[in-house]
Structure formats: C-alpha cells, structure tokens
C-alpha positions in Angstrom: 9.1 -22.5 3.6 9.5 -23.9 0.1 11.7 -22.7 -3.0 8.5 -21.1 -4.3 7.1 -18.8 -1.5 10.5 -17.8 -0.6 11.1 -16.3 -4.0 7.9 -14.7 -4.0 8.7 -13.6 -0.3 11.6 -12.1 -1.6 10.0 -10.4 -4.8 7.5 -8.9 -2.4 9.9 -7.4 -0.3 11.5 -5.7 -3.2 8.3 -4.4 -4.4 7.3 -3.4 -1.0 10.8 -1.4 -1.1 10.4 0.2 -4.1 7.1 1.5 -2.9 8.3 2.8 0.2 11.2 4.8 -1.5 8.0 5.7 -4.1 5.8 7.1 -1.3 8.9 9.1 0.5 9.7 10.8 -2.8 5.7 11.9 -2.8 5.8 13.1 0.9 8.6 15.2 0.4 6.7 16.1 -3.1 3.8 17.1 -1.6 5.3 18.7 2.1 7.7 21.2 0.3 7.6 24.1 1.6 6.4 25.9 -1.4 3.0 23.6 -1.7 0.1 25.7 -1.0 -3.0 24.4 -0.7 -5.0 24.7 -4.0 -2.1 23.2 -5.3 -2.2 20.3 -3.2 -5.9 19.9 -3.9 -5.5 20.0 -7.4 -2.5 17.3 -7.1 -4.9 15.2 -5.7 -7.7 15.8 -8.2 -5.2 14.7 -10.8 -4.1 11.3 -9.2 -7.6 10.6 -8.1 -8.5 11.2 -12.0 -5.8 9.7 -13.5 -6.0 5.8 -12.9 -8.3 4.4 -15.5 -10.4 2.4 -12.8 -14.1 3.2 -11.8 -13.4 5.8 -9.2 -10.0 6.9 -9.0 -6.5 5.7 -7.8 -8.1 5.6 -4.3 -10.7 3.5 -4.6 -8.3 1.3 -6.6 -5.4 1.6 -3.7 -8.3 0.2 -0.8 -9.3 -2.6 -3.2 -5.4 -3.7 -3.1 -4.6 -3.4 0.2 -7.8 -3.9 1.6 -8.3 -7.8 1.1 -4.5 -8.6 1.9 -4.8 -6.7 5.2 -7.6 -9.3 6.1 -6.8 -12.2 8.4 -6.8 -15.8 6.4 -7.7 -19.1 7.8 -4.4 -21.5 8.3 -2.3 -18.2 8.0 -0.3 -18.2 11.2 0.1 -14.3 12.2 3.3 -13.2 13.8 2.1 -13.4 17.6 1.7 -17.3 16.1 -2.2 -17.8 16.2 -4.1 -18.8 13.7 -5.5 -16.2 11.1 -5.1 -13.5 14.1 -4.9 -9.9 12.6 -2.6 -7.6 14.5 -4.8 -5.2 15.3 -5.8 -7.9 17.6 -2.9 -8.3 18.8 
C-alpha cells in the first residue's frame, strides 16, 4: 500500500467514524421514548425535503453508497478473490 492510499485509507476511516457516531445520535433521536409516530413521519418528510438534490436525501444517500458497494475489477475483496462482493461470500 503506498503513502497515498494509506492516507486516504485513514481519512476514510475517520469519516466512516464520524458517521457512525452521526447515525447513533439519530437512532437514539428518533427511538426516544417520547417519538410518536406522526412525529417520526414528519422527521422524515423534513430530511427527505431538505437536501437540495432531485429527490430527497435518500435518493441522494443510495447514489453514494450504491456504486461503492459494487464489486471492481482488480479490487481484491477480503475472502482475497478478485472483484468478489461479500454478499458472495
């Protein structure tokens, strides 16, 4: 591994952190147990409307993760084949 993909190994891994800590702060957010329902719904309106992107921070959130989830070719997966997902696995 060079100099270059560890760094951005390692400044993926911090993101990735932050975004875990992120999303457990908005499960505990959103399982309180005072949430009702229509307030939950209309939570979710609000994010869904909120990101300036054609349809919604959801939308938006599958485009992300969605290509990155895909197998590459040459990318060696962790069960060491060759652009092997791991649901495959």
């Amino acid at each position: 591994m060079t100099g270059r993909t560890r760094i951005r190994l390692d400044r993926v891994r911090a993101s990735v952190g932050i975004a875990q800590l992120a999303l457990q702060q908005i499960e505990d957010d959103l399982s309180a147990d005072d949430v009702n329902a229509p307030e939950l719904a209309a939570i979710l309106r609000e994010l869904q409307e909120d990101i300036d992107v054609p349809g919604g921070l959801f939308p938006m959130l599958a485009l992300v993760i969605s290509p990155q989830a895909m197998p590459r070719p040459g990318v060696t997966g962790r069960g060491g084949g060759q652009g092997e997902s791991r649901a495959g696995s």
